[in-house]
Every structure is written in structure tokens, then in C-alpha cells.
MARVEX-486827 format. One line per 5 residues: number of its first residue (from 1); for each residue x, y, z of C-alpha. Coordinates in steps of 0.1 Angstrom, whole numbers, plus 2048, in hexadecimal, padded with zeros to 3 digits. Each point is the difference from the previous one (the first is absolute). Layout:
NUM> X,Y,Z | ... $
END
This chain:
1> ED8,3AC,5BE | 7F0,81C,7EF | 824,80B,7F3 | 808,7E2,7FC | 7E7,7FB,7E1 $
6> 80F,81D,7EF | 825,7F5,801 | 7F7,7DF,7F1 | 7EB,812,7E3 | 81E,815,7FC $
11> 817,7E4,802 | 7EF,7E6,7E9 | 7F9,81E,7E9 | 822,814,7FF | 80C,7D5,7F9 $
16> 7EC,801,7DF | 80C,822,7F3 | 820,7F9,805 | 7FD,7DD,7ED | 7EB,80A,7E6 $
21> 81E,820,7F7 | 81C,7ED,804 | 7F6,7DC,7EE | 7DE,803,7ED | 7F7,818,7E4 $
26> 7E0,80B,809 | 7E3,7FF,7E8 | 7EA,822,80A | 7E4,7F6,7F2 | 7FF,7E8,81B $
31> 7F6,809,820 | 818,7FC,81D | 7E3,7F1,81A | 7F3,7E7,7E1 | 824,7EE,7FB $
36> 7FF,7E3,7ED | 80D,7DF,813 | 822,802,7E5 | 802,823,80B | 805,7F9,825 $
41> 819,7F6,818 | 7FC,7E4,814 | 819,80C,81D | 7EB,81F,801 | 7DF,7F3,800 $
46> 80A,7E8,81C | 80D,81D,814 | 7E2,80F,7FE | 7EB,7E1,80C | 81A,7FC,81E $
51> 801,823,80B | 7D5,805,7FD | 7FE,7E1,811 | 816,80D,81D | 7EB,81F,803 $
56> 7E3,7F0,7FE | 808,7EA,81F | 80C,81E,815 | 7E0,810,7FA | 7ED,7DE,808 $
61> 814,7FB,81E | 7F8,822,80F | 7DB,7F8,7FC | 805,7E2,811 | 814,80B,81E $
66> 7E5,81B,804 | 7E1,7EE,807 | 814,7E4,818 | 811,81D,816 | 820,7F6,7F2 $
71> 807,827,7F3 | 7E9,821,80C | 7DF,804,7EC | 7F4,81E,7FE | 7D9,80B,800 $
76> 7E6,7EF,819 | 7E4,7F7,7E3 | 80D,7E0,7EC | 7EB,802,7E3 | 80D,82A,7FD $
81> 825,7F6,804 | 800,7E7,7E1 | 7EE,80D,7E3 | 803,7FA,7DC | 81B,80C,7FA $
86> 814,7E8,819 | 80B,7E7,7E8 | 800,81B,7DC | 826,7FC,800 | 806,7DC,80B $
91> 7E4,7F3,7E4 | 813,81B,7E1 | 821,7ED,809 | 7F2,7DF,7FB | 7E7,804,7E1 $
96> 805,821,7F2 | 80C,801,7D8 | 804,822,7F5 | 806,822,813 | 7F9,808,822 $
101> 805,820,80F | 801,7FB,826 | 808,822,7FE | 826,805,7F1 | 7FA,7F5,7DB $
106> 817,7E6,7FA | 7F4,7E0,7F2 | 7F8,7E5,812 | 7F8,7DB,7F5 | 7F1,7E9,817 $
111> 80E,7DA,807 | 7E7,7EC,7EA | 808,812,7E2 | 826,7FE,804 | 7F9,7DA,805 $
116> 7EA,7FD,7E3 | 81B,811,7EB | 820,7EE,80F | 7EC,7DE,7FD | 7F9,809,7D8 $
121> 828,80F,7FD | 809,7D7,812 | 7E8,7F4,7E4 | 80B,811,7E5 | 824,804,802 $
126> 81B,7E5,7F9 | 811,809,824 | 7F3,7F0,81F | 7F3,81A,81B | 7F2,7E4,816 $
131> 80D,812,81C | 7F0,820,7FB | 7D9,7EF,7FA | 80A,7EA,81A | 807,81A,818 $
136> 7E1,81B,7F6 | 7E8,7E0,805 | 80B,7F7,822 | 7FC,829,808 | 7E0,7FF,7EF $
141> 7F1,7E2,812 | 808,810,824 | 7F0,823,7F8 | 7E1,7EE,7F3 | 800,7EB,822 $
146> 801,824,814 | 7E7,812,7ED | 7E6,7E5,803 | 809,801,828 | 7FE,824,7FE $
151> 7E2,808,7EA | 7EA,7DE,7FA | 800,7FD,7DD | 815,80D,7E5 | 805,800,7DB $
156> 815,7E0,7F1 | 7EC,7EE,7E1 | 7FB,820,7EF | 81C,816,80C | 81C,80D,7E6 $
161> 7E9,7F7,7DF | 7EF,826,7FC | 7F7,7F6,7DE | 7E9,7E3,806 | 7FD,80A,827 $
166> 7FB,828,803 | 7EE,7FE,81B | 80F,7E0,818 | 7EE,7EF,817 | 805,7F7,81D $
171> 809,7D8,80A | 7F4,7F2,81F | 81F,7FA,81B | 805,7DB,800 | 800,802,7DA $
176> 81D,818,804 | 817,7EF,819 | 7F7,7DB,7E7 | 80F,815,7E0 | 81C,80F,81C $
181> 80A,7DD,807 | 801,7F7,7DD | 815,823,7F7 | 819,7EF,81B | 803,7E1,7EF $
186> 805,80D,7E2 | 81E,817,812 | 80D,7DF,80C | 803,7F0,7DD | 811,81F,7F2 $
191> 818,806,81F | 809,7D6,808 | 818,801,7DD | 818,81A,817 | 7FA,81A,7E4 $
196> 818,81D,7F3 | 7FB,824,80E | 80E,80C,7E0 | 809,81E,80F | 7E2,804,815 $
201> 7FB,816,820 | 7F3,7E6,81D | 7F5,818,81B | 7FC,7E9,818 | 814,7DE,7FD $
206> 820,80C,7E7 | 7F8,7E6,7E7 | 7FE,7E1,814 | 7E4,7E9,7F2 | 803,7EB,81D $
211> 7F5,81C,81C | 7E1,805,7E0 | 7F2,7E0,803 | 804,801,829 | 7E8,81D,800 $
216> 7E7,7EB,7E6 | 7FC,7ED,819 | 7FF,818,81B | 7DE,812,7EC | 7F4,7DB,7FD $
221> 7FF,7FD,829 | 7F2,825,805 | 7E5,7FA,7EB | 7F6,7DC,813 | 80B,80E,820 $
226> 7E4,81A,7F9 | 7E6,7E9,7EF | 807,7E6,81D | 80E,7E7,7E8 | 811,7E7,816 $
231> 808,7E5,7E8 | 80F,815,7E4 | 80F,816,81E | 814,7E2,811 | 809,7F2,7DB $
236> 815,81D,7FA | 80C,801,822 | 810,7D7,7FC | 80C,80B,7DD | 818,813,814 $
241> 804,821,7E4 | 7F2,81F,80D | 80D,822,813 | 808,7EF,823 | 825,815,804 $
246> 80F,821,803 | 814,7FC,7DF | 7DD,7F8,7F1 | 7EC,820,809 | 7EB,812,7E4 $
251> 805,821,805 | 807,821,7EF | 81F,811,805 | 802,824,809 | 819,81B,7F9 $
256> 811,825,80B | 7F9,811,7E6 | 7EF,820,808 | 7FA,811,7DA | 7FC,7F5,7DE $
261> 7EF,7E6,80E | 7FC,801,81E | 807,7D8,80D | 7FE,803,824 | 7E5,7EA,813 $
266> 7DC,818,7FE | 7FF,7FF,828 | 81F,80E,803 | 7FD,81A,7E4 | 7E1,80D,811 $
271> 810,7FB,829 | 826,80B,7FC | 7FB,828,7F2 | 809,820,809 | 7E5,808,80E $
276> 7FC,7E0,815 | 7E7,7E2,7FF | 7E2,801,7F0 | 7F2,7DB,80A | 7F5,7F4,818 $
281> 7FE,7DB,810 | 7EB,7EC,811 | 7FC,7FF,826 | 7F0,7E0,7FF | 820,7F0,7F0 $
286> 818,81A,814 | 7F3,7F7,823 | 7F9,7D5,7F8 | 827,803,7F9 | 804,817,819 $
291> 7EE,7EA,81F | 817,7DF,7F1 | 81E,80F,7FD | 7FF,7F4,7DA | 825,801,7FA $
296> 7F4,811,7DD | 7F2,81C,80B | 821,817,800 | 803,7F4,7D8 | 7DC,808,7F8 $
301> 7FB,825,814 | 819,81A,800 | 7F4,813,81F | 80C,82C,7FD | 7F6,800,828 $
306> 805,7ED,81D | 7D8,808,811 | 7DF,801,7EF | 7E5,821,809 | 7E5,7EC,819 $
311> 813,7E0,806 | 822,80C,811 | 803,823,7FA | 7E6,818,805 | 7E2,806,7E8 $
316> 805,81A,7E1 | 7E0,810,7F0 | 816,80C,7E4 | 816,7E2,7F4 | 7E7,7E2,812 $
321> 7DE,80E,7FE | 7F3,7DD,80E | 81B,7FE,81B | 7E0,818,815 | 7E2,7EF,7F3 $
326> 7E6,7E5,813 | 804,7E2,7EE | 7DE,7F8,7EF | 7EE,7E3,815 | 806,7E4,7E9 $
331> 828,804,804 | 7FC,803,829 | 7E5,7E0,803 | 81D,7ED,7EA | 81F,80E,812 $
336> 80E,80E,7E1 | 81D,818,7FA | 7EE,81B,7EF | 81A,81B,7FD | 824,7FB,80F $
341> 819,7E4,800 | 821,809,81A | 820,801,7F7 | 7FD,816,7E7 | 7EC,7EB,7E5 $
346> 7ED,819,7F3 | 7E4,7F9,7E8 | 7DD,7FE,7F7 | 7E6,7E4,80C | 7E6,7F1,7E8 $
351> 7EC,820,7EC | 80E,81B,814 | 7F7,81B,7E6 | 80D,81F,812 | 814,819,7EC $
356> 822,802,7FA | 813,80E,81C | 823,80E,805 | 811,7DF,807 | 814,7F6,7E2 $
361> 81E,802,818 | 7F0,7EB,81E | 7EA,7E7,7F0 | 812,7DF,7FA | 80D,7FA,7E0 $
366> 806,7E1,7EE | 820,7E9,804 | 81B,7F2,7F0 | 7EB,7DF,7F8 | 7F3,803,7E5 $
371> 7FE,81F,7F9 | 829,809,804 | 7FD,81A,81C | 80E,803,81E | 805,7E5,81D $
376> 7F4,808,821 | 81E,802,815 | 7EC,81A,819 | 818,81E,7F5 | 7DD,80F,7F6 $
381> 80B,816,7E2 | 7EB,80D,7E5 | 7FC,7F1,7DE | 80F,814,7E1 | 809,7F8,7DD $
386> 819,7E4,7FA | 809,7F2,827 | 7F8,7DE,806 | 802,7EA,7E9 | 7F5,817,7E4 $
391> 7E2,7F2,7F8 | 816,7DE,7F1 | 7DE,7EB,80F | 7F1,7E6,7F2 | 7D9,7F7,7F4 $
396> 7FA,7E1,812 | 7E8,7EF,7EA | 800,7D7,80C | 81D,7FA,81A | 80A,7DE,80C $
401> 7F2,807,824 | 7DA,808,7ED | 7FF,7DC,7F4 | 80B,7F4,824 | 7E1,80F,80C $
406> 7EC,7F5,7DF | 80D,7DA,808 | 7F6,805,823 | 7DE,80E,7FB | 7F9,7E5,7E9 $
411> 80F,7E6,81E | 7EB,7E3,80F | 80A,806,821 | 80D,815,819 | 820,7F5,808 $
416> 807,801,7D9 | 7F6,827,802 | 814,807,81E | 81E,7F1,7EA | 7FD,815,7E0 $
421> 7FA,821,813 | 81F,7F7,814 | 811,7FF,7E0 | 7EC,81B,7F1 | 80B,81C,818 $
426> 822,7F2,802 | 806,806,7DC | 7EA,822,7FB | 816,80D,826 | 81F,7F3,7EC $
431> 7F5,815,7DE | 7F7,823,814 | 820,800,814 | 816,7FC,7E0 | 7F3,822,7F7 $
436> 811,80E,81D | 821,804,7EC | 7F0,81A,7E2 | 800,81A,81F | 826,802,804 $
441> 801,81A,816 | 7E6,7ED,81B | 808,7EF,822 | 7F6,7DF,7F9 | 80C,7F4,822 $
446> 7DC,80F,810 | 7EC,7E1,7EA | 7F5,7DF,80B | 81B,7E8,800 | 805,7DD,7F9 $
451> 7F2,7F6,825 | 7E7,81C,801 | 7F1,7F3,7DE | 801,7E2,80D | 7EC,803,81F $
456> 7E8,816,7EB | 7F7,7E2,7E6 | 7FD,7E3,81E | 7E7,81C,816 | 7E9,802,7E1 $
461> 803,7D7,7F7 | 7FD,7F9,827 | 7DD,817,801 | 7F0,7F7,7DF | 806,7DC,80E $
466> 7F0,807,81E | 7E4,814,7F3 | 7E2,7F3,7F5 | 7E2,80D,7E8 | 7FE,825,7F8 $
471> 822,808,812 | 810,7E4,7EA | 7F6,80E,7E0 | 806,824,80C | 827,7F7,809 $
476> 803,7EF,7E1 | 7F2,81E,7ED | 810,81A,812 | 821,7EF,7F7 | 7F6,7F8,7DA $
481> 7F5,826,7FA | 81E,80E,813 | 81A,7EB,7E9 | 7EA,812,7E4 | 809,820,801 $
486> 80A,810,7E4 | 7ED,7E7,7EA | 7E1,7F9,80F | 7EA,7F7,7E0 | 7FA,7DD,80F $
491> 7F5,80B,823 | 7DE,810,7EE | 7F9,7E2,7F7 | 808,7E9,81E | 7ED,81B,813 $
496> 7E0,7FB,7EA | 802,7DB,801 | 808,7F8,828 | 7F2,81D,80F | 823,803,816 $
501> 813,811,812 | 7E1,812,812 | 817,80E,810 | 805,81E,7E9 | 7F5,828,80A $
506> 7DB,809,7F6 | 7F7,81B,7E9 | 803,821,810 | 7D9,803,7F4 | 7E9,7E9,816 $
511> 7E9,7FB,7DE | 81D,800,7E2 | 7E7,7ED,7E7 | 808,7DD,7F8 | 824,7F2,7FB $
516> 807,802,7DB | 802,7DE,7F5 | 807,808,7E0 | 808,820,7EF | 7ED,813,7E8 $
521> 807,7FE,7D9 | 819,817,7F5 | 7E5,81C,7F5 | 818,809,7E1 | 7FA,7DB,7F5 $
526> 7D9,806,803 | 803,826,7F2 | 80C,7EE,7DF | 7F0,7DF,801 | 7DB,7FD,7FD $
531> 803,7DB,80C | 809,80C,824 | 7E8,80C,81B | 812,80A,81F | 7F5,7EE,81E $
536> 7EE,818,818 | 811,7EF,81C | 820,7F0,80C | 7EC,7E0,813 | 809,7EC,7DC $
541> 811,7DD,80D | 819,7F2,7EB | 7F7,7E0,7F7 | 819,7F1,819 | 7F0,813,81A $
546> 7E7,7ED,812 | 7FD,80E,822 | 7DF,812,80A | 7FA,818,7EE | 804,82C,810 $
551> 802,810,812 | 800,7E4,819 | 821,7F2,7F1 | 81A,804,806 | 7F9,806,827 $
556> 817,81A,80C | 7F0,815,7E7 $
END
């Protein structure tokens, strides 16, 4: 995603130029990053809030699938592998109002001004851009969610007002998520009157206010399935308008593009080179697919050999430095994989901070969902530029099957669970396998079929059913966090708040330091701001956290 940031600054900005030659005579004693509210366009600035909110939740989601073994993290001391500059980027596209040089120049303008100015343009102007405030506020309201998930507290009351507030504070979290609920209302009011686009880019729904006001109420149940809000939860549920199909899914379309910009999905930028991969995945994830025949592991893993150094094929100091190493004793007393999965699922268990090998052309790569690789169709060829689906993947952000698990975590009973996970995995196995087509040149025919996907969904229904305790809530995570991937910002939190699966790999380190709750302030933010102090550890709870506190929770930790 690190690319990704400077495509949309170049986008958003390369947008203005060319509007401001070709319809607006500019004033130059004005500056170009102070534009009045008359002076800007409203397609533009919304643009800009949908593409730095799209970033912004591909770097959140990475962080995410990290700490929950979803995707490879890297480094065995928690505290050293997130420092303050974690979350510099993410908090610039959602606050920042002037320049910001993440290192290519180009302006960059973060959401809550854009919104500020569009909101003031909807004010001011005799032409109704409903659909544009409407829009940024129901963006806006979801990225304040995640960052007080992510980092505890954040700036709201005094944020985008540098006059009165140069130096923010910060609001508690349950403040936050109160005036995110409220931004959502005031989304719904704008968006319910089926709006104009007036010409407007939607990134993510083509215009249609009904899918808008679908995803309302979709942030409305995230945020009470993650405060524990029953009531308000199940309201929304018997009002019957929220994300609960395939046609309804919030997510952001990728393209092929490889220059000028580049819009190919990040993962498959960085996996599908020359030179070969250069990510790698998680054997926790690979081999829990692997052992259940998960009919979506061919979709997810692109596998460039057919045996794995130490697990089927012999060990190899040069490209699996681990495949000749003792486990430590913490990963033999708990019967952990510490190295190798078979079949050729190469990656990297929890913290494995060895160096880079020469294995861009063995480890596994990432598939054609969602990233737009390559299907799995055992032909075990390399990766390269353009085969696969091109990188045409997607940013799942809330998919129908993620609020069949939120309805049945937030279930009264068992058998009510066991039904919405049924229909959970059928419709996230349904999603994945649709992929299959992008990669027109694979042999789809090796997949899981109709019967075979079957079978798979009534084996996991029949042994969470049977299960009871711990192995209950450990099938029902395992399942939750596998339908995930790719947009795992919601397991961090169900992992913080149940404690499950404890199933998942230990850090390669037997003393990692304690699970980071919370992430540190971005350290640019307390650079600038003497309101800040950075937090000298990562034990903050949010304030919907109330499990013991670490580094005894959560317990596989």
C-alpha cells in the first residue's frame, strides 16, 4: 500500500491541475493548498476522500491481519515491530490540511478537511451536493470507528479547526464512536432524498443511494457488534436494511493498470514481479486451510512448488533457514508448526525474523482472491507481471458473509450460530470461487465443487455443533478469521474482545512483550502537537475492551 498512497496523491492532485487550467482562472496570489470552498471542486474533493479512505483501510487491514496470524508478521518483539510511525500515514489521510510530504511532494489533503470544505460548498451553493456530504460522512464515521479500535483515543471535537484548535486534543473513545453514530445519521438524512451524483465519481457503489444507506446501517451494527450493543444491534437487524448480499458488498474495486498509476491490488503489485514474490503468508492460515480442505485455499495461495524444505522435501539452509532448526520449547510443549507447512505452502510462522532468502520463486505467493493472482490449479508456475488476473482484485472492506458472522456472534443461542455461519461460509465460498474466472488461463476443474463445498460447510456446522467450550469458540473463530482474509480489520478486534481462536501460532520469541492492545500515537502527530504524549506502551484498552488486562490476555499470547 505504500505505492498505493502515492498514486492517489498523484491522482487527486494531477485531478486539480487539470481542472483548475482548463475551467478556473487562477488567482496566484492564492495559494493552491489554501483554496477557498468557491474555488474547489466537489467531484475532486470527494475523490480524494474515497480514494484516502481506501488506503487508509488497506493499511489498517494489514495491521490487523498481522497480530491475529491472518497475514506473516514480521519481528519477534511486539512493542519494536509497531512504533510511532505505524499509523503517520493512516492519521495524515484522515486529518491532515495542508502539505504532506510522505516523501514524493505532491499535496495531500486529508478526509476531514475535504468534508469540511464540501459540507461548506453544499451550504453555500444554490446546487444540492447531498450526495457527496452524504457519502464523505458515512466514510468519515467508519475511519473514526477503526482508529479508536486501533489506537484508544483520537482527535474529533477539535480536529480540522487549526485556528481555534492548533494543538487538538484527544477525545475519549466512546465519545468518538457517540459523534460517529451521529455523523451516520446525519449521512442518512442527506442520502434518504436519493440524491444527484451530478457527475460524481462513486468508487464503490456507481451512484446508487440505496447500496449508501445499506452500508449506514452496516457501520451502525459494527460498531454495536463491537460495543456489545444487543438492543440497537437486533433493531437494525428486524429493520431488515443493511449489507446481508453479494450485490450489497462494500468494497473497493481494483484495476490492471501497471503505470501512471499504477491500479493493481498492492498484494499483487508487490507478489507478481520479475523477480518473483516478495510476501510472504501465513502458515498458521495456510496449514488450518490446509488440514480442512477449505475449498478456498487454491483462491487465496498461489503455490510456485509442489513440496515445502522440512515438511515434504528435504531441509534447505539457503532458501528455509528454519527448515534445520530445533523448534524453541514453547512451539514443541504446544504441538506447533514452527517452520514448514507440506504441499508446498511456503511461509513464515508468527515473528520469524530471519533474513530474506533466495525464495522469491518458491515461497507462495498470493492468489487470485483478492488480490487478482493466480488460481491454484497445481501447474506450480512462477508469478510474473500481468498473469492471473492482473491484479483486477478487490479491497474487501464489510462483505455480506462478515455480518453473518457479526449476527451470529451477537446470537442467543447455539443453534442460531450454527445457522448464520452455515450461511456465512456459504456465501464468502460462493464470493472466492467467482474469482476463479479473472485467471483465464487456469484449470478450474482441480477446485472444490458444488458437493465438495458442500460436504466442507456441513463437516464444520456438524463439529462446532458437537463441540463444546473452548473448541466451540475456536471452530467458530477459525472460520470467522479465515472468511477475513484480505480484510481482516474486524478480526483485531474480535480477537481483543473474546480472546478466540487460541488456536492461533505463538510468537516465534517465548517473551514477545505484551500483545499491543492498542497502538502507539502516530509520533508525527505528537512531534507537532504539544497536546500528545505518546503512550510508553501498547497495553492501552480501548474502552470497549474489558478483558484482563496483559499480557495475560488474550491467552495464546
Amino acid at each position: 500500500m505504500k505505492n498505493y498512497l502515492k498514486y492517489i496523491s498523484m491522482v487527486f492532485f494531477a485531478g486539480l491541475t487539470f481542472n483548475a487550467c482548463e475551467t478556473t482562472e487562477l488567482d496566484l496570489r492564492v495559494s493552491p493548498n489554501d483554496l477557498a470552498a468557491d474555488q474547489a471542486d466537489p467531484n475532486l474533493l470527494l475523490n480524494s476522500i474515497q480514494l484516502a479512505y481506501a488506503s487508509n483501510m488497506d493499511a489498517i487491514s494489514d495491521l490487523g491481519a498481522e497480530l491475529t496470524r491472518i497475514d506473516y508478521m514480521f519481528g519477534r518483539d511486539y512493542f519494536n515491530n509497531y512504533p510511532g510511525d505505524t499509523f503517520n500515514g493512516i492519521w495524515s489521510r484522515t486529518y491532515s490540511s495542508g502539505f504532506n510530504d510522505p516523501g514524493d511532494g505532491t499535496v495531500q489533503v486529508g478526509m476531514f478537511t475535504n468534508v469540511s470544505t464540501l459540507e461548506t460548498i453544499n451550504d453555500e451553493s444554490e446546487t444540492d451536493y447531498s450526495f457527496h456530504v452524504g457519502v464523505s460522512k458515512t466514510l468519515q464515521a467508519h475511519m473514526l470507528m477503526l482508529l479508536v479500535d486501533y489506537l484508544g483515543e483520537v482527535t474529533f471535537s477539535e480536529a480540522g479547526n487549526p485556528e481555534e484548535f492548533p494543538a487538538p486534543n484527544l477525545d475519549d473513545g466512546a465519545s468518538v464512536y457517540a459523534a460517529a453514530l451521529a455523523l451516520l445519521d446525519e449521512a442518512e438524512g442527506l442520502l434518504s432524498g436519493s440524491p444527484l451524483t451530478l457527475g460524481a465519481d462513486d468508487l464503490f457503489y456507481g451512484g446508487d443511494t440505496s447500496k449508501w444507506l445499506k452500508l449506514v446501517n452496516t457501520i451502525r451494527l459494527k460498531a454495536y457488534v463491537t460495543t456489545g450493543d444487543t438492543a440497537n444491534f437486533n433493531a437494525v437487524i428486524a429493520d431488515g436494511n443493511y449489507i446481508s448480499s453479494a450485490d450489497d458488498d462494500f468494497e473497493f474495486q481494483y484495476g490492471t493498470s501497471e503505470l501512471q498509476p499504477d491500479t493493481r491490488h498492492p498484494d499483487y503489485a508487490t507478489d507478481y514481479t520479475p523477480s518473483g514474490a516478495n510476501i510472504y503468508q501465513s502458515n498458521w492460515l495456510m496449514e488450518l486451510m490446509l488440514d480442512n480442505d477449505d475449498p478456498r485455499i487454491r483462491y487465496y495461495f498461489y503455490r510456485q512448488t509442489d513440496a515445502t524444505p522440512g515438511a515434504d522435501a528435504d531441509p534447505n539452509e539457503e532458501t528455509l533457514a528454519c527448515s534445520l532448526a530445533v523448534p524453541p520449547q514453547h512451539y514443541i510443549d504446544g504441538g506447533f508448526t514452527y517452520c514448514s507447512v507440506p504441499n508446498g505452502y511456503w511461509g513464515r510462522s508468527h515473528g520469524n525474523n530471519e533474513g530474506t532468502p533466495p525464495d522469491n520463486f518458491f515461497r507462495t505467493a498470493v492468489g487470485v482472491y483478492p488480490a487478482g493472482g493466480r488460481f491454484d490449479d497445481s501447474s506450480f508456475g512462477v508469478v510474473g507481471l500481468g498473469v492471473g488476473g492482473g491484479g483486477a482484485g478487490i479491497e474487501p472492506i464489510i462483505l455480506s458473509s462478515y455480518v453473518d458472522f457479526w449476527r451470529a456472534d451477537m446470537a442467543g443461542n447455539d443453534a442460531d450460530r450454527a445457522t448464520l455461519m452455515r450461511s456465512a461460509l456459504e456465501k464468502s465460498i460462493a464470493k472466492v470461487q467467482s474469482f476463479g474466472s479473472l485467471d483465464v488461463n487456469a484449470d478450474l476443474s482441480v477446485g472444490a465443487d458444488a458437493a465438495a463445498v458442500t460436504a466442507y460447510i456441513d463437516g464444520i456446522i456438524a463439529d462446532f455443533n458437537a463441540a463444546t467450550g473452548d473448541d466451540k469458540e475456536n471452530i467458530f473463530a477459525e472460520q470467522y478469521f479465515t472468511t477475513l482474509f484480505g480484510g481482516a480489520t474486524e478480526a483485531y478486534n474480535y480477537y481483543r474482545k473474546t480472546g478466540y481462536p487460541t488456536t492461533v501460532l505463538p510468537n516465534w520469541e517465548p517473551n514477545p512483550g505484551a500483545f499491543p492492545r492498542t497502538f502507539l500515537y502516530p509520533q508525527n502527530e505528537v512531534v507537532t502537537n504539544p497536546s500528545l504524549t505518546q503512550k510508553e506502551t501498547m497495553t492501552q484498552q480501548v474502552f470497549w475492551d474489558t478483558n484482563p488486562a496483559s499480557p495475560t490476555f488474550p491467552p495464546a499470547n
